[in-house]
Steps between C-alpha positions, in 0.01 A plus 500: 500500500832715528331665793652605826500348827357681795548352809481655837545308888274656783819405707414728772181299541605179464419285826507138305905565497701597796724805504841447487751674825688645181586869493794728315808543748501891672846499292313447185449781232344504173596756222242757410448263155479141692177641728356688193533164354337317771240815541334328123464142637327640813261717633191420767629242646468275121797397361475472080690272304755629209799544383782771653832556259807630699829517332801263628586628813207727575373248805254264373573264716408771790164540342411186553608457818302808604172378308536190721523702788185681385305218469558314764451145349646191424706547183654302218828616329573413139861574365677355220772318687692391825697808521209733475341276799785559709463854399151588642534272769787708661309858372173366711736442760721848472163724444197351659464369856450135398629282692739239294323198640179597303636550144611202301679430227362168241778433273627177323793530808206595754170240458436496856150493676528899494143575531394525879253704746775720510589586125408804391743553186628241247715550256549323192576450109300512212640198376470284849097549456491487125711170480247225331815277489574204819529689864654335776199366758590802788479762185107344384426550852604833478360612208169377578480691819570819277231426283257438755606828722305795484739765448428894606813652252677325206797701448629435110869615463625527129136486445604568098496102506219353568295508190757248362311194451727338771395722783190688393310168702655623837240780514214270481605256760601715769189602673565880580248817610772719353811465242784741469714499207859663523708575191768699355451457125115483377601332231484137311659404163148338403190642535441403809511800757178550436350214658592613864219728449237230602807275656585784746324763469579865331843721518420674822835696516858551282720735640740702226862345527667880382266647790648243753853565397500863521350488819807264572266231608678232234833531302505715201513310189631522179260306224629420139304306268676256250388472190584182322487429141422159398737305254337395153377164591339579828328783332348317189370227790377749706333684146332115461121599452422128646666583799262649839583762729646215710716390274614790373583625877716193527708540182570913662570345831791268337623755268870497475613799505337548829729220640800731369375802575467360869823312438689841440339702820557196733893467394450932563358557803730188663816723400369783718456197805082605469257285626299350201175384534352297145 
């Protein structure tokens, strides 16, 4: 229907699920764009579900920290790996007054019974409750008891990756009153994007990177955009009428001179001891 999801939680009314003993440390401050941010997803004691785009480094991980803290529920974490698990688990720790014995971590290294009375906060990957493949018996467990949860908050980190076919079924079997998507880049090389319209809900703020980095908030940053022209016989393929958008994606992906191109800056940027991130 290509029309947009809007979904609100009565959260301040909500006596079927108990509040959480959660709040933001006294040490704890947001930046002027992080609670205008947070000032779209709430208001009246409803929390609506969306999407907020922060550039790298402009806190997103502090946003949803704080919109747990808002709430006041149980809430499931979604990140795209290990290291991004370890990640919130130590910023719920550093900026909230959680205490560590009621947030979890379920990862292929950590399957154990994690959900108790006293678990407020899991977090977890995309891929450990997308997996369709063979799970170890502690991890079924597991991910049964996260399907059959009723969860206050699902917080969404790199949220640019769930409409892939692989994840985009995470949404629907996590039972949540509210979802929170956190991104820095918007942006899909298929068509895509869209979709978190009615998988999320609608952009509810994007904060201007140049803004942020004259205010000194983030680095300043230099952007330079490569153009890359493709050799003869990557460009007659890609000029194939038979071919689809798909396909023709592909064959731009895998052009050649990108490889050198990239080749070339790499071999650059190591001579001046950068760090290089591809």
């Amino acid at each position: 229907l290509n029309v947009t999801a809007l979904e609100e939680y009565d959260f301040a009314n909500d006596t079927e699920n108990e509040n959480l003993a959660i709040d933001l440390k006294a040490s704890t401050t947001l930046r002027p764009y992080q609670e205008k941010s947070l000032s779209k997803m709430f208001g009246n004691g409803r929390a609506r579900s969306g999407v907020i785009v922060l550039p790298c480094g402009a806190g997103k991980t502090l946003v949803g920290v704080t919109a747990t803290c808002t709430v006041k529920k149980r809430t499931l974490c979604l990140t795209t790996n290990t290291v991004a698990v370890d990640q919130w688990r130590s910023q719920f720790l550093q900026w909230s007054t959680i205490d560590q014995k009621h947030i979890t971590c379920f990862t292929a290294q950590s399957t154990s019974d994690c959900i108790t009375p006293e678990t407020h906060i899991i977090v977890t990957t995309y891929s450990m409750l997308s997996h369709s493949g063979k799970r170890s018996e502690a991890a079924t467990v597991m991910l049964n008891k996260i399907k059959g949860h009723e969860w206050g908050l699902l917080v969404l980190d790199e949220v640019h990756v769930v409409p892939a076919d692989t994840f985009r079924e995470v949404v629907k079997i996590c039972a949540a009153h509210c979802k929170l998507g956190l991104t820095a880049t918007l942006v899909r090389e298929d068509d895509k994007i869209e979709d978190l319209n009615f998988l999320i809900g609608s952009k509810l703020y994007e904060a201007n990177w140049l803004d942020l980095s004259r205010a000194g908030h983030i680095a300043t940053v230099s952007c330079a955009e490569v153009w890359c022209d493709m050799t003869s016989e990557f460009f007659s393929e890609w000029n194939n009428p038979s071919h689809t958008q798909s396909k023709k994606r592909q064959i731009s992906v895998m052009n050649p001179t990108k490889f050198r191109v990239c080749e070339f800056l790499i071999k650059y940027h190591t001579s001046r001891n950068d760090k290089i991130i591809v």
